[in-house]
N, CA, C and O atoms as a DFTB+ gen file, in Angstrom:
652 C
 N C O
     1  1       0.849      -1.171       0.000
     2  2       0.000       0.000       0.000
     3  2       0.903       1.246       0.000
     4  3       1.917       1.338       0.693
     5  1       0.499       2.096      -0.746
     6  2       1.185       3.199      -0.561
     7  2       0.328       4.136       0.446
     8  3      -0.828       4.005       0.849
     9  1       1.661       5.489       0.803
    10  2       1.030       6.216       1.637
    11  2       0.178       7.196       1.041
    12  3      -0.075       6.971      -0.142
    13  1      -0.342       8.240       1.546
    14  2      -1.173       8.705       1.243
    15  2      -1.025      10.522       1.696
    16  3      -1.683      10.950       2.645
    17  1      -0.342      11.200       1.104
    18  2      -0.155      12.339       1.108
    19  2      -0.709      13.270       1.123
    20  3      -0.815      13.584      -0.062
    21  1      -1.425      14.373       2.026
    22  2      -2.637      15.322       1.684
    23  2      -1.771      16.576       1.265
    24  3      -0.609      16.763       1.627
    25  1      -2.458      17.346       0.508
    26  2      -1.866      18.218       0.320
    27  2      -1.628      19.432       1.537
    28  3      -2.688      19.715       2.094
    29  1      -0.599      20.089       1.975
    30  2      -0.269      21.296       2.744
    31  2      -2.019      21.497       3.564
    32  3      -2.586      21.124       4.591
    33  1      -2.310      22.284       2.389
    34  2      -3.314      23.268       2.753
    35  2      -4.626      22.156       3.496
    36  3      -5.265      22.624       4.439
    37  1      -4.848      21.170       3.160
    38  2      -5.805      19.972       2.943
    39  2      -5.325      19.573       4.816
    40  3      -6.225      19.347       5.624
    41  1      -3.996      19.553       5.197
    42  2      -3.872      18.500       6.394
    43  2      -4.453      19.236       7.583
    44  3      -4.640      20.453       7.591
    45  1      -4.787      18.233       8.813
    46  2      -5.307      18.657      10.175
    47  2      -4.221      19.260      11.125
    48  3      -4.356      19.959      12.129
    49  1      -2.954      18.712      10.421
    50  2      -1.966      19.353      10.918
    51  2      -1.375      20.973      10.838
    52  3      -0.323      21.391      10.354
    53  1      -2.438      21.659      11.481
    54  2      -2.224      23.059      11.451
    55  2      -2.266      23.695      12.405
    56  3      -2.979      23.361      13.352
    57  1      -1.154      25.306      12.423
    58  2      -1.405      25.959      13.429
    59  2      -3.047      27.354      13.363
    60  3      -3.911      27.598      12.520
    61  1      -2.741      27.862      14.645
    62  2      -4.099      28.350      14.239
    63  2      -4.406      29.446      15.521
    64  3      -4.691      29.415      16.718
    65  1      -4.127      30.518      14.339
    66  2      -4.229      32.008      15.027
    67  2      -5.391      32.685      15.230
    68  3      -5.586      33.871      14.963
    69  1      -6.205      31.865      15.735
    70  2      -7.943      32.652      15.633
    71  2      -7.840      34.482      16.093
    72  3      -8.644      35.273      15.600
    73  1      -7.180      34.761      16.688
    74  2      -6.533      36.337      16.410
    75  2      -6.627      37.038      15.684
    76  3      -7.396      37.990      15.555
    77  1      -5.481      36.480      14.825
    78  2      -5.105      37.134      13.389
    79  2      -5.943      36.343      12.622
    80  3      -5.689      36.593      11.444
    81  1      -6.511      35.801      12.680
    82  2      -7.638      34.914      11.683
    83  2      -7.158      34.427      10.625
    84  3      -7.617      34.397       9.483
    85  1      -5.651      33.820      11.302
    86  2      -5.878      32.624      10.135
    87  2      -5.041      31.362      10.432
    88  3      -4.619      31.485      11.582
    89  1      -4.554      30.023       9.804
    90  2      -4.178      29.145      10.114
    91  2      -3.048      28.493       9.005
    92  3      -3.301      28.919       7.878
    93  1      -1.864      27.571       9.025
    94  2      -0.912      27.637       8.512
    95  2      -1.010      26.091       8.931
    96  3      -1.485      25.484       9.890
    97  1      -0.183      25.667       7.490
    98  2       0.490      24.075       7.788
    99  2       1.320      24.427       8.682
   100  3       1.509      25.620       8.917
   101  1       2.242      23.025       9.625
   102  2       3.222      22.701      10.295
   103  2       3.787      23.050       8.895
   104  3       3.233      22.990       7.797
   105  1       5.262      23.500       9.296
   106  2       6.628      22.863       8.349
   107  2       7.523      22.723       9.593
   108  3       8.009      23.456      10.455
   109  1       7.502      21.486       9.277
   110  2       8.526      20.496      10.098
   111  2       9.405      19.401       9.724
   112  3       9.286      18.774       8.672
   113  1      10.348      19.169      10.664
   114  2      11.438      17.809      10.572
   115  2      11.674      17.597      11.650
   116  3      11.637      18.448      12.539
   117  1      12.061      16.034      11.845
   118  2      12.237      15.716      13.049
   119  2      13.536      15.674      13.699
   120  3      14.601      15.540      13.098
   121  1      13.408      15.786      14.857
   122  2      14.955      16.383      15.777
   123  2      15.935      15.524      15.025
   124  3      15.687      14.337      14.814
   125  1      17.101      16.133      14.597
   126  2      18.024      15.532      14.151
   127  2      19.448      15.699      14.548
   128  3      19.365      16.464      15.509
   129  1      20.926      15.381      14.336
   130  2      22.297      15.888      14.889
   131  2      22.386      16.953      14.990
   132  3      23.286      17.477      15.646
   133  1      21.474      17.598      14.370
   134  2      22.056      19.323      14.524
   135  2      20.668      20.372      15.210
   136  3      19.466      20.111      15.170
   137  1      21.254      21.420      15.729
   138  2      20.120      22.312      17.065
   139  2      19.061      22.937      15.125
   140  3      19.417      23.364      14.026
   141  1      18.169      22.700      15.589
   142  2      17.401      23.623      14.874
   143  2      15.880      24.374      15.674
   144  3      15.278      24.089      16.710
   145  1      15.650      25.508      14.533
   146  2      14.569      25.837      15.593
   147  2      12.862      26.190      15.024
   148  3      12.259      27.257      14.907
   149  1      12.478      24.823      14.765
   150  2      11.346      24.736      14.218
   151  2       9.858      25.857      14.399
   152  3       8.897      26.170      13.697
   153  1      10.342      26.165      15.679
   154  2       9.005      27.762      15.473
   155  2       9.307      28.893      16.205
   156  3       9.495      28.790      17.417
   157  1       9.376      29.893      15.675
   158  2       9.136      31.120      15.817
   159  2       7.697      32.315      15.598
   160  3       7.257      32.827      14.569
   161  1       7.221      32.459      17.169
   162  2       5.841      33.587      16.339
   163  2       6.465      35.236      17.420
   164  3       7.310      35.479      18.282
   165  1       5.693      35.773      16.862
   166  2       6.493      37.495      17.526
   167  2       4.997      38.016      17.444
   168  3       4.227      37.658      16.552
   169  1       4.527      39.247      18.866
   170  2       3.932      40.340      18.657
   171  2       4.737      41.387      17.778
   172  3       5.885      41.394      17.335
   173  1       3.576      42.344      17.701
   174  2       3.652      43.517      17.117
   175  2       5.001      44.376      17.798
   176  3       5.177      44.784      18.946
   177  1       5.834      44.456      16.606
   178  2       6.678      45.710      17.574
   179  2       6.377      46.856      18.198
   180  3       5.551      47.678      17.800
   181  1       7.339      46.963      19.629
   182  2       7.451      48.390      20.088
   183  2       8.251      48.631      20.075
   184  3       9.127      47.888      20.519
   185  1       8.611      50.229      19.392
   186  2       9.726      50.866      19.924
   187  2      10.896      49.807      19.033
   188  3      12.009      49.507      19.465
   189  1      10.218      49.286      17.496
   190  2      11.222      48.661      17.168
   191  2      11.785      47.110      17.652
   192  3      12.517      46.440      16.924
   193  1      11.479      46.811      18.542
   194  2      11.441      45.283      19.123
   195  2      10.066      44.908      18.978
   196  3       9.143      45.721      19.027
   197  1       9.909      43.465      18.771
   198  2       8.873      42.479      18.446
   199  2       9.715      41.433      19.610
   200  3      10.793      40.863      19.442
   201  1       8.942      41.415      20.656
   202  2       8.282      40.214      21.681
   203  2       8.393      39.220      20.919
   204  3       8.089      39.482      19.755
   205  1       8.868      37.655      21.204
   206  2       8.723      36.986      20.214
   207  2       9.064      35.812      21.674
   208  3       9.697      36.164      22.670
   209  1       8.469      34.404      21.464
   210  2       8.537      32.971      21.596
   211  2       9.210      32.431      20.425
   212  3       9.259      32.871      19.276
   213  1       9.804      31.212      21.034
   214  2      10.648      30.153      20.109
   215  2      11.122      28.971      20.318
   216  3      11.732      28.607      21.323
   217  1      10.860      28.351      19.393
   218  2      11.324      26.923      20.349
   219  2      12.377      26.503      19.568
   220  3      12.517      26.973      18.439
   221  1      13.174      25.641      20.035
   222  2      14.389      25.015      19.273
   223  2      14.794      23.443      20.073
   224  3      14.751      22.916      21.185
   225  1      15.094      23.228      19.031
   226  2      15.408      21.711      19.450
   227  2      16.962      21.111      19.061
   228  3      17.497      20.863      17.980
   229  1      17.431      20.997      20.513
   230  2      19.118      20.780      20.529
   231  2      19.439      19.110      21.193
   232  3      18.929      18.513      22.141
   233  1      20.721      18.645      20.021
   234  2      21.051      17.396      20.486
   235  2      22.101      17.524      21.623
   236  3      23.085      18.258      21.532
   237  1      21.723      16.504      23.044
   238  2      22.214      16.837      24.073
   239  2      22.247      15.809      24.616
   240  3      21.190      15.500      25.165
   241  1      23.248      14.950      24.717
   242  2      23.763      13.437      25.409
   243  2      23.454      13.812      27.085
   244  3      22.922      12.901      27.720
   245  1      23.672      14.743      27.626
   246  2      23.762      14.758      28.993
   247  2      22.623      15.127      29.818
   248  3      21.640      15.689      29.336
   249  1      22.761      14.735      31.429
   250  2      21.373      15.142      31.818
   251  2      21.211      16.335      32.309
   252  3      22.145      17.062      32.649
   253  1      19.775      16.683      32.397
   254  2      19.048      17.680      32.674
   255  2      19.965      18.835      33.835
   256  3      19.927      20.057      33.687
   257  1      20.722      18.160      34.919
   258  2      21.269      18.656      35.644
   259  2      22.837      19.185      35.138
   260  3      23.604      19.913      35.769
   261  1      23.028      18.604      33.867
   262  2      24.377      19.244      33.316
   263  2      23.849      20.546      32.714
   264  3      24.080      21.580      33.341
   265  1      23.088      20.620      31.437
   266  2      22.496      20.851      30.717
   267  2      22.412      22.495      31.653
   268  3      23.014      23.527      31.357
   269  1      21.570      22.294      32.690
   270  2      21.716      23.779      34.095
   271  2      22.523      24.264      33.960
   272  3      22.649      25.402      33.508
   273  1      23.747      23.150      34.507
   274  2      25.453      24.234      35.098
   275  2      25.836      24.565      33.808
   276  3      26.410      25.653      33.834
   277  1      25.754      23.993      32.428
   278  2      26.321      24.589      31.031
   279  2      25.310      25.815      30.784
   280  3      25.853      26.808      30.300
   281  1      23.644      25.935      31.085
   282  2      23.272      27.405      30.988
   283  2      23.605      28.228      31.459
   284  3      23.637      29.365      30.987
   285  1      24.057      27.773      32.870
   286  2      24.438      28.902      34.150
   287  2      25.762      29.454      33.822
   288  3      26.092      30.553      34.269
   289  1      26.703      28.619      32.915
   290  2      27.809      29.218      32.895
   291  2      27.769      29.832      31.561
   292  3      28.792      30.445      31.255
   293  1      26.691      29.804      30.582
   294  2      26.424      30.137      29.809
   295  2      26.306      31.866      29.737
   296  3      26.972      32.679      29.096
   297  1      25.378      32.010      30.505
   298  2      24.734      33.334      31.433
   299  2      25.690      34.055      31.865
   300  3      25.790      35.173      31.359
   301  1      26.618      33.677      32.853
   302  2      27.316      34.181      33.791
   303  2      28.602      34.771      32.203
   304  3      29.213      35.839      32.157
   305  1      28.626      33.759      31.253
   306  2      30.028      34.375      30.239
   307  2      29.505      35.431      29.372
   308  3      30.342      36.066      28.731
   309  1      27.952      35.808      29.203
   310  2      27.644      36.457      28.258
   311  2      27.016      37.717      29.680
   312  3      26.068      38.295      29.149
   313  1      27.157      38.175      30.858
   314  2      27.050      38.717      31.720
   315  2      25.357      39.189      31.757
   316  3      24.819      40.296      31.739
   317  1      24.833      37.824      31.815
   318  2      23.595      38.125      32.124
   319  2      23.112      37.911      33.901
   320  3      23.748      37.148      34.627
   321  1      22.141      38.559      34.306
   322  2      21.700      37.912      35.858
   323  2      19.879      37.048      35.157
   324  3      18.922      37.200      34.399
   325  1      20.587      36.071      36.274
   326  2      19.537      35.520      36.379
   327  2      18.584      35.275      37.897
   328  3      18.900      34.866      39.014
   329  1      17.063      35.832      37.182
   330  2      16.700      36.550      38.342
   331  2      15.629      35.229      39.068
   332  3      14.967      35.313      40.102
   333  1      15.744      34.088      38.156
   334  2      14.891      32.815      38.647
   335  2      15.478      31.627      38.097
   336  3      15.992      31.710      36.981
   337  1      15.479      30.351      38.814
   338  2      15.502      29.398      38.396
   339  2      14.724      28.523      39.012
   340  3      14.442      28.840      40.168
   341  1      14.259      27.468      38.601
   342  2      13.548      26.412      39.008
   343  2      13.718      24.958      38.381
   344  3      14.214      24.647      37.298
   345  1      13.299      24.353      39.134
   346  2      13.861      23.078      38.179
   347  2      12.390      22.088      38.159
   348  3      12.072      21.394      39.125
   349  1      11.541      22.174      36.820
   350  2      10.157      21.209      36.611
   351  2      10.253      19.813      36.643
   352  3      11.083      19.102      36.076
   353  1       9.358      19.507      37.332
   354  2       9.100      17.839      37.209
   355  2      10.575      16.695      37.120
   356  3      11.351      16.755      38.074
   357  1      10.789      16.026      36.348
   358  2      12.083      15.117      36.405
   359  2      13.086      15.313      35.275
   360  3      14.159      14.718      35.177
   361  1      12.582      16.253      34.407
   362  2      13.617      16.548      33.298
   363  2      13.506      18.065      32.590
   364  3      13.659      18.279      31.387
   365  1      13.175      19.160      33.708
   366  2      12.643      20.556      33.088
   367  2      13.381      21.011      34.177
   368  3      13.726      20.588      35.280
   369  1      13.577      22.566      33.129
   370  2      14.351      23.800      34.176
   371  2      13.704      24.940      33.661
   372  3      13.765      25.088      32.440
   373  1      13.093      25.782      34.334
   374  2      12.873      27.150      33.726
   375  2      13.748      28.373      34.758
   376  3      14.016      28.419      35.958
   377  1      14.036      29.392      33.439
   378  2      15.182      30.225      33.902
   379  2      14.413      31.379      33.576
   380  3      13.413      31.166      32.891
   381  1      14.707      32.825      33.989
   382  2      13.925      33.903      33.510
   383  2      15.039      34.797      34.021
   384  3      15.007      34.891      35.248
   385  1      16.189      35.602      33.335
   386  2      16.837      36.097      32.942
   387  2      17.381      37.573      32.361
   388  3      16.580      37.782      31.450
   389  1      17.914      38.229      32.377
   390  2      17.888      39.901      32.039
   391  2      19.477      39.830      31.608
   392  3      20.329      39.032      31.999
   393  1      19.606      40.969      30.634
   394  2      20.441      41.485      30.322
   395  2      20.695      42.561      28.801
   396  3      19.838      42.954      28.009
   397  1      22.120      42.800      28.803
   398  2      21.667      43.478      27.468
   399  2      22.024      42.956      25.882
   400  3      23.106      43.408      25.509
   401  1      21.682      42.527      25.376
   402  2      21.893      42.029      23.669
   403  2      21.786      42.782      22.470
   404  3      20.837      43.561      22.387
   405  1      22.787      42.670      21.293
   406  2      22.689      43.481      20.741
   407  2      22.285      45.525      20.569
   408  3      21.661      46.181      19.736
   409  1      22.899      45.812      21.601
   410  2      22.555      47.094      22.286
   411  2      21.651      47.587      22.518
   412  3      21.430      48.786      22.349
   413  1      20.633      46.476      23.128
   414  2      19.307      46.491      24.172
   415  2      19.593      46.133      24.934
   416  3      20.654      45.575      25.214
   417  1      18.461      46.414      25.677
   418  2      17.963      45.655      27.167
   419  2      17.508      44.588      27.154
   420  3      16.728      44.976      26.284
   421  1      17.185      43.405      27.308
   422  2      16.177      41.966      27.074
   423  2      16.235      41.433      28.530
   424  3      17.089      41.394      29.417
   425  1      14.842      41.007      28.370
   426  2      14.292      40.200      29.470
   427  2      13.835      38.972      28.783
   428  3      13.243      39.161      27.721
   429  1      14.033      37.435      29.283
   430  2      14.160      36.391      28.615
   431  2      13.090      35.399      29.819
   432  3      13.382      35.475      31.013
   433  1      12.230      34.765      29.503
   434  2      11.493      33.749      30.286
   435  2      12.064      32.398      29.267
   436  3      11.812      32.283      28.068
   437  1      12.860      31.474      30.072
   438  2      12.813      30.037      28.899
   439  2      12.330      28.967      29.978
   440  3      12.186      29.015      31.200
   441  1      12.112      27.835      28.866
   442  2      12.016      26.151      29.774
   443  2      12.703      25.345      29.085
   444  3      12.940      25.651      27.916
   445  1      12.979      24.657      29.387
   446  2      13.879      23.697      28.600
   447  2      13.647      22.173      29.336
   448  3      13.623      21.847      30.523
   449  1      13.517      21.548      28.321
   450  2      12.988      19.929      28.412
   451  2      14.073      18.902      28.097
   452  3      14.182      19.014      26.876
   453  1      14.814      18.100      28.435
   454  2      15.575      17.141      28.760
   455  2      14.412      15.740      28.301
   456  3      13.831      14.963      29.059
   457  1      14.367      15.848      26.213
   458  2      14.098      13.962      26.380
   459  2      14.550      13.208      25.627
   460  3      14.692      13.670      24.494
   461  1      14.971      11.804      25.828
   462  2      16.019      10.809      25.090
   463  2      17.495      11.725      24.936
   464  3      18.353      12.085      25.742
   465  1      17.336      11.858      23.749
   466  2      19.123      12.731      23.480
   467  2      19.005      13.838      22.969
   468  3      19.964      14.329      22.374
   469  1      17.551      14.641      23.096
   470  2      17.274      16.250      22.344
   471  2      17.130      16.866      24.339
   472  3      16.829      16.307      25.394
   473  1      17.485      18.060      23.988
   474  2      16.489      19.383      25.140
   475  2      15.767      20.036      23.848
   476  3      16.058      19.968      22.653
   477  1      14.825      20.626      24.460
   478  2      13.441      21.349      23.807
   479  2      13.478      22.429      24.666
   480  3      13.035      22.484      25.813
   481  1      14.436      23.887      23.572
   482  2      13.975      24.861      24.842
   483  2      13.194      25.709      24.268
   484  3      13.401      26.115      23.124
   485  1      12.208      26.075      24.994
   486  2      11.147      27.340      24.603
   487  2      11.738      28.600      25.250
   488  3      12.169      28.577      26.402
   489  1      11.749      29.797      24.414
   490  2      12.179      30.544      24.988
   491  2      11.406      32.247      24.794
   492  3      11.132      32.517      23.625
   493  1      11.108      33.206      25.714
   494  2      10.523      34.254      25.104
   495  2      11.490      35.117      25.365
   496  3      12.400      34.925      26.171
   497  1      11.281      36.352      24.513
   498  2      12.475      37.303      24.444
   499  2      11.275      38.849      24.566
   500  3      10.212      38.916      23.948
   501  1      11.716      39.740      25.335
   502  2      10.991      40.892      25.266
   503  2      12.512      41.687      25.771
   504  3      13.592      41.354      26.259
   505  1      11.678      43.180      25.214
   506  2      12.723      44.366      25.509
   507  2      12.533      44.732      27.219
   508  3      11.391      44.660      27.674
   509  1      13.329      45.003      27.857
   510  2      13.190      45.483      29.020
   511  2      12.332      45.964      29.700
   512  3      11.675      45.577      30.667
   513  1      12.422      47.411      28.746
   514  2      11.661      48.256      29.373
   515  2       9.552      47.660      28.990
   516  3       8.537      48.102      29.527
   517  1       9.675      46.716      28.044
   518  2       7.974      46.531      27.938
   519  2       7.829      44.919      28.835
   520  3       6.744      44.633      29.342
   521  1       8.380      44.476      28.888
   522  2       8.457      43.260      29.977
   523  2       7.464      43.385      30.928
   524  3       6.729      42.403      30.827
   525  1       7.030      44.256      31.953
   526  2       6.212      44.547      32.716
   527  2       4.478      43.908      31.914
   528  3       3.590      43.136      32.277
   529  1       4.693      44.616      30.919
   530  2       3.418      44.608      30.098
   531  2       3.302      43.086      29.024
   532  3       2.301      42.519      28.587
   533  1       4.475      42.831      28.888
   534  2       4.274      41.405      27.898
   535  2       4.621      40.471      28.596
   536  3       4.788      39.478      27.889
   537  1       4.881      40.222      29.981
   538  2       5.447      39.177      30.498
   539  2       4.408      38.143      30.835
   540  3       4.671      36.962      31.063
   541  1       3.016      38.763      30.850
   542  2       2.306      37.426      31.686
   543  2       1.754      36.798      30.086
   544  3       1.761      35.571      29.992
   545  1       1.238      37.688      28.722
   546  2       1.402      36.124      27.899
   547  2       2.485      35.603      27.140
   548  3       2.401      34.681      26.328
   549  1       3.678      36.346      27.496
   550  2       4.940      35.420      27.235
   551  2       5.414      34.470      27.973
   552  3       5.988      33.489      27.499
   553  1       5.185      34.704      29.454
   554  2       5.298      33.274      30.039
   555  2       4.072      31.850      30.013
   556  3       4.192      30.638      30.195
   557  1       2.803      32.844      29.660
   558  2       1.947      31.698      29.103
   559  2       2.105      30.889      28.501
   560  3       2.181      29.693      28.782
   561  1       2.240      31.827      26.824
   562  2       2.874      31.102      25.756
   563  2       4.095      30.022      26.164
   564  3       3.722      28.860      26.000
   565  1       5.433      30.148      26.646
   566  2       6.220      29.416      27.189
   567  2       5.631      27.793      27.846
   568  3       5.747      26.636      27.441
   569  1       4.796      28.592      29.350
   570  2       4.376      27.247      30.119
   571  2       3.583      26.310      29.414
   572  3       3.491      25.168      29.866
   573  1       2.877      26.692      28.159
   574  2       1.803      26.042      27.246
   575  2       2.435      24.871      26.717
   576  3       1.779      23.911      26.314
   577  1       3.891      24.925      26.702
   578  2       4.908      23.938      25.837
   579  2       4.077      22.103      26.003
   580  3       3.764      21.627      27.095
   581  1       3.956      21.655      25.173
   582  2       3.971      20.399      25.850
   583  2       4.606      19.281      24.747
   584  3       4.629      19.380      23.520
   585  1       5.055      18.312      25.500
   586  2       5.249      17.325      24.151
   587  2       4.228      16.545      24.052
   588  3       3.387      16.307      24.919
   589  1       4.337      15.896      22.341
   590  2       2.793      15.346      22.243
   591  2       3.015      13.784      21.946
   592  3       2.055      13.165      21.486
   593  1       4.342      13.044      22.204
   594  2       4.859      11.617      22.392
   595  2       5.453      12.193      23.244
   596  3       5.886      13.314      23.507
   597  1       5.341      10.238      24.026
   598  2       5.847       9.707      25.135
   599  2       5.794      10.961      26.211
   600  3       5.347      11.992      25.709
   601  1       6.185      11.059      27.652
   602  2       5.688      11.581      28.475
   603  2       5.599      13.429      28.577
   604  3       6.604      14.134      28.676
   605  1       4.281      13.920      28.530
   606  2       4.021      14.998      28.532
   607  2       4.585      16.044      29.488
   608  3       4.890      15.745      30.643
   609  1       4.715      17.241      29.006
   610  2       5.344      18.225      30.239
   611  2       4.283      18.961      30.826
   612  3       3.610      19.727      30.136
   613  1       4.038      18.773      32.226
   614  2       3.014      19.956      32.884
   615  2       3.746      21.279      33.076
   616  3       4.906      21.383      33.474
   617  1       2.890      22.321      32.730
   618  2       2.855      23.289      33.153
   619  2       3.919      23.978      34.587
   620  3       3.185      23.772      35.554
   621  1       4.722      24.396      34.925
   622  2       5.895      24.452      36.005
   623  2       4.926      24.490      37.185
   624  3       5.300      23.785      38.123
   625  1       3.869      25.084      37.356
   626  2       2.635      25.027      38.902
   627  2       1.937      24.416      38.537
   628  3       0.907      25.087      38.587
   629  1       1.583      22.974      37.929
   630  2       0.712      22.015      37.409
   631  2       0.716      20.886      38.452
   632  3       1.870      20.604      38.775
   633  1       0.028      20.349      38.912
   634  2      -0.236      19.447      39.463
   635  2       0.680      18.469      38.853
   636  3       1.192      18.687      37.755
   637  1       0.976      17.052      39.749
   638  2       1.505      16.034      39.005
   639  2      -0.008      15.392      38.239
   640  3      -1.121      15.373      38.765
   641  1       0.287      14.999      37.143
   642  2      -0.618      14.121      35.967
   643  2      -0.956      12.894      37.097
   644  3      -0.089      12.507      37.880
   645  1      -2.124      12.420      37.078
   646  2      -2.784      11.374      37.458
   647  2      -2.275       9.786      36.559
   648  3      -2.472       9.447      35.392
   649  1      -1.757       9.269      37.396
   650  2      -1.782       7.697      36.169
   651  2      -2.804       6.252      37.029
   652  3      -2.954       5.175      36.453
């Protein structure tokens, strides 16, 4: 039997901006040797910056607890403070972060997921000074992350999942 190919526009596999009123195929590939970063969406700029979420998907032999001390020293070489850390469920860390990039200010909410031999980090990026005002649905967007094989990620204040 052969497979059976729908076209783009035709599949269920879509995203979907009831917002902006409208909806888009996935374009995707699956995690492979090299970091890629399969989605990117951004608000409206201010002031020249666009707020933006992103996810990327990096190959990473080590565990969740390395994966930390290589962000932390990550942070500390590019002279950022980090103003939270936490560590989710059995293979999640979320960090929320400040500093300045490219001759801004940025305020950064990420999570990052530890599964098989990928991390999955979601990450939001806002300008400093509007952070106040975009931070609660950029960390939404962020905590919303979930994977959709093998074991799901709750939410960082989520209850443990019932089995």
């Amino acid at each position: 039997m052969l497979p059976l190919w729908l076209p783009a526009a035709d599949s269920t596999n879509r995203l979907r901006f009831p917002v902006a009123g409208f909806s888009i195929a996935a374009l995707e590939a699956p995690p492979g040797p090299t970091p890629h970063m399969p989605l990117t969406m951004s608000l409206p700029a201010i002031e020249e910056f666009s707020a933006n979420v992103n996810v990327q998907i990096h190959p990473y032999e080590g565990s969740i607890e390395e994966y930390t001390a290589l962000t932390l020293k990550q942070f500390k070489d590019f002279g950022l403070k980090v103003i939270e850390q936490k560590k989710v469920g059995k293979s999640g860390v979320v960090f929320q972060y400040s500093g300045e990039l490219k001759g801004g200010l940025r305020h950064w909410y990420a999570r990052s997921e530890k599964v098989g031999e990928q991390v999955y980090l979601v990450t939001a990026t806002a300008a400093e000074k509007q952070w106040a005002d975009q931070a609660s649905q950029l960390k939404a967007c962020v905590d919303s992350f979930r994977l959709e094989k093998g074991e799901q990620v709750a939410p960082p204040n989520a209850a443990p999942p019932h089995r």
